[in-house]
N, C-alpha and C positions, 0 to 999 in steps of 0.2 A: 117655198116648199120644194123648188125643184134643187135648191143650194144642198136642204139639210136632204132629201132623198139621196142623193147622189155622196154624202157625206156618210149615211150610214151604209148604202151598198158598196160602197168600194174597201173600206177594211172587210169586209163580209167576202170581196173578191179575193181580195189579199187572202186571208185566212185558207180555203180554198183551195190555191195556188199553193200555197205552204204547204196541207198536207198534202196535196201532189205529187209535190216535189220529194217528200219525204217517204212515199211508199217504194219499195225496192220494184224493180222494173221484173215483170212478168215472163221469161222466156220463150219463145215459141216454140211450138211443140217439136218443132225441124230441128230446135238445136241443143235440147235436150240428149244427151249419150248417159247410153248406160253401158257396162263394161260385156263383153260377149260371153254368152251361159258356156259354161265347159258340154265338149261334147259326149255324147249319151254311151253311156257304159254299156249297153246293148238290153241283152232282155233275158231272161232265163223264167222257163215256166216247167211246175212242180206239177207231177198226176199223181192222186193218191195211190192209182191201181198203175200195174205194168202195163206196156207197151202203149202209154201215152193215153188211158183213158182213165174213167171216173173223175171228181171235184178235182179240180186247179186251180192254182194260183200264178199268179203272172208277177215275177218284179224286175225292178228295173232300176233300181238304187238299193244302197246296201241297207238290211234289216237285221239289227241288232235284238231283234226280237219277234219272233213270226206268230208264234201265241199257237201253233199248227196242233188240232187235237189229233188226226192221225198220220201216219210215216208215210215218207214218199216212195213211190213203188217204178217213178220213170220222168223222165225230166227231159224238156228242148232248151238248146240253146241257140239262141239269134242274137248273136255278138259278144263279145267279150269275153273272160275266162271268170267263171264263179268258185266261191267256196262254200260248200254246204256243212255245213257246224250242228254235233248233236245237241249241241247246250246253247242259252243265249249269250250274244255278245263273244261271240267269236271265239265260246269255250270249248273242251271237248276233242272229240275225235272229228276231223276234217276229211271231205271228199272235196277236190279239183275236178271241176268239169269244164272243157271249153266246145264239145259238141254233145250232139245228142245219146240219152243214154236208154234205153226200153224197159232198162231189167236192172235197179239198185237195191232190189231186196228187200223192200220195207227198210227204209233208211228212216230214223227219225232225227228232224231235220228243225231245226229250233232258232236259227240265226244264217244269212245270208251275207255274203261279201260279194261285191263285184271290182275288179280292175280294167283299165282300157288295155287295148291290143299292144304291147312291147313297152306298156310301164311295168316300172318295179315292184313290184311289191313283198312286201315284209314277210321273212316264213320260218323265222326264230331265230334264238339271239342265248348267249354263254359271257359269265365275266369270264376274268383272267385276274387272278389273286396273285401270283407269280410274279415273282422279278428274273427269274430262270425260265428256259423255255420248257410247257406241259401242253399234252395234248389235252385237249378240250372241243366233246363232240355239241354240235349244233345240228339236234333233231328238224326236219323240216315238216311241217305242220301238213297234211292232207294229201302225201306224199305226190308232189304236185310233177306235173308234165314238163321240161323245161329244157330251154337250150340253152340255157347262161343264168351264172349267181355272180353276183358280187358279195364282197364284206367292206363293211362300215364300221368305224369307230366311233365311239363317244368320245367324252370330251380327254380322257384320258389317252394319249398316241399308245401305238402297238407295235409290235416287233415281230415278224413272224418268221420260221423257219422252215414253215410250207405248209403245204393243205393239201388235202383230198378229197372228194366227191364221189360218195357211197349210194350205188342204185340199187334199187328192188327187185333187180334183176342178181346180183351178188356182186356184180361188176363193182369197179370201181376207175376215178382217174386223176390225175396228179394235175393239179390250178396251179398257175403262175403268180404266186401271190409277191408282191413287193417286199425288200424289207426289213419298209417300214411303213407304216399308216399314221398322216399325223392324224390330231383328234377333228372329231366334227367331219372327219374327209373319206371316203369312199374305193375301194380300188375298181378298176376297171371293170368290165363283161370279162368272166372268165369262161369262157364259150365250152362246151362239151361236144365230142367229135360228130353227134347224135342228141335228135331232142330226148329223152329219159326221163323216166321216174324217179326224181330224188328221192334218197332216204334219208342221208344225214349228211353234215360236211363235218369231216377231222383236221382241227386246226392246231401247227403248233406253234404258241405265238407265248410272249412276257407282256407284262408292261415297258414303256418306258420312262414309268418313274415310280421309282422305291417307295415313292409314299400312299400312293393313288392305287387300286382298283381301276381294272379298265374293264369295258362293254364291247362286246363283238356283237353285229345285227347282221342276221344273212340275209339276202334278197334276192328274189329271182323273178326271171322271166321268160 
C-alpha cells in the first residue's frame, strides 16, 4: 500500500509543480511604476452673477462641452491661462483669461480650454495657395494676452518674406521670421517688446513647392 500510495502522490506532486512553474510571477507592489500624471493646468471658476457670486462652477481640465443654462457674469482664476468659448468644442467667439475678472457681462460661455504657464498653444492657422509671395492674415482666437508667437508649418515647407503682429490697441510690430520654415518645423519665440493683446498676425510667405498647398499654425504664449 505504502509503494502504490506514494506512486499515485508523486505525479499529483509533479503536476502541481508544473502549474507552478507555469503561472507568470506576481510583481510587488514596490515595483510596479506607473508613468507620472502631467501637472495640473490650475483651476478656473465661473459665477453666474458679477463680482464673483451666485451658482458656480469650478474646472479644472479642459471642457468641450459645459451644457451651462445661464451666462457667466464673473470668473477666478487659480492657475493657468483659460479660454472661454461661446459655443461648444472650442467654437465661436473666445475670452482669454489668466486672472481674475468680476465684471464679463453675462458672457455666455459653452466650452472651456485650459493651457499650463509658458506652453504653446494654438490661436489660428491660414493656407498659402501661392508659389509667389501674398499676404495672408492669421486672426487670433480670443484676442488673447501674450508675450511671444511662433509659426508652424505643415507638412508642406514655407518661404517667408516677413510678418507683423497687429494689437488691439492699433499698434503693431515687425517678427523676425526666418526664411524659410521646413515642413512639420516651428520658428522660434518671436518675443513682443510688451506682453499685449493680439489681434491678428500678417504673414508674407509662398510655398516652397509648386505643387503642394501649405498650412501656417500661429501659436502663442
Amino acid at each position: 500500500m505504502r509503494a502504490d500510495r506514494l506512486f499515485f502522490l508523486v505525479p499529483s506532486l509533479l503536476l502541481i509543480s508544473a502549474a507552478a512553474q507555469g503561472q507568470p510571477a506576481t510583481p510587488h507592489p514596490a515595483q510596479v511604476q506607473h508613468p507620472p500624471a502631467p501637472p495640473p493646468v490650475g483651476e478656473i471658476i465661473i459665477y453666474r452673477d458679477r463680482n464673483f457670486s451666485g451658482p458656480a462652477v469650478s474646472i479644472t481640465q479642459d471642457k468641450p462641452n459645459l451644457g451651462l443654462k445661464w451666462t457667466v457674469g464673473s470668473a477666478r482664476v487659480r492657475g493657468g491661462t483659460w479660454e472661454l468659448c461661446e459655443r461648444p468644442n472650442h467654437q465661436g467667439a473666445c475670452l482669454t483669461l489668466s486672472a481674475d475678472n468680476g465684471n464679463l457681462g453675462q458672457r455666455r460661455v459653452q466650452s472651456v480650454v485650459g493651457t499650463r504657464a509658458n506652453a504653446w498653444r494654438e490661436l489660428g492657422g491660414a493656407d498659402i495657395t501661392r508659389t509667389g509671395s501674398s499676404r495672408t492674415v492669421i486672426r487670433a482666437r480670443g484676442y488673447p494676452r501674450l508675450w511671444a508667437v511662433r509659426l508652424c508649418a505643415g507638412q508642406t515647407p514655407v518661404r517667408f518674406s516677413g510678418a507683423r503682429a497687429f494689437f488691439t490697441n492699433g499698434r503693431y510690430e515687425a517678427l523676425k521670421v526666418p526664411p524659410q520654415l521646413a515642413g512639420n518645423a516651428c520658428t522660434g519665440a518671436l518675443a513682443f517688446a510688451a506682453r499685449r493683446n493680439l489681434s491678428y498676425v500678417e504673414v508674407t510667405a509662398s510655398t516652397a513647392n509648386v505643387t503642394a498647398r501649405a498650412h501656417i499654425r500661429l501659436e502663442g504664449r
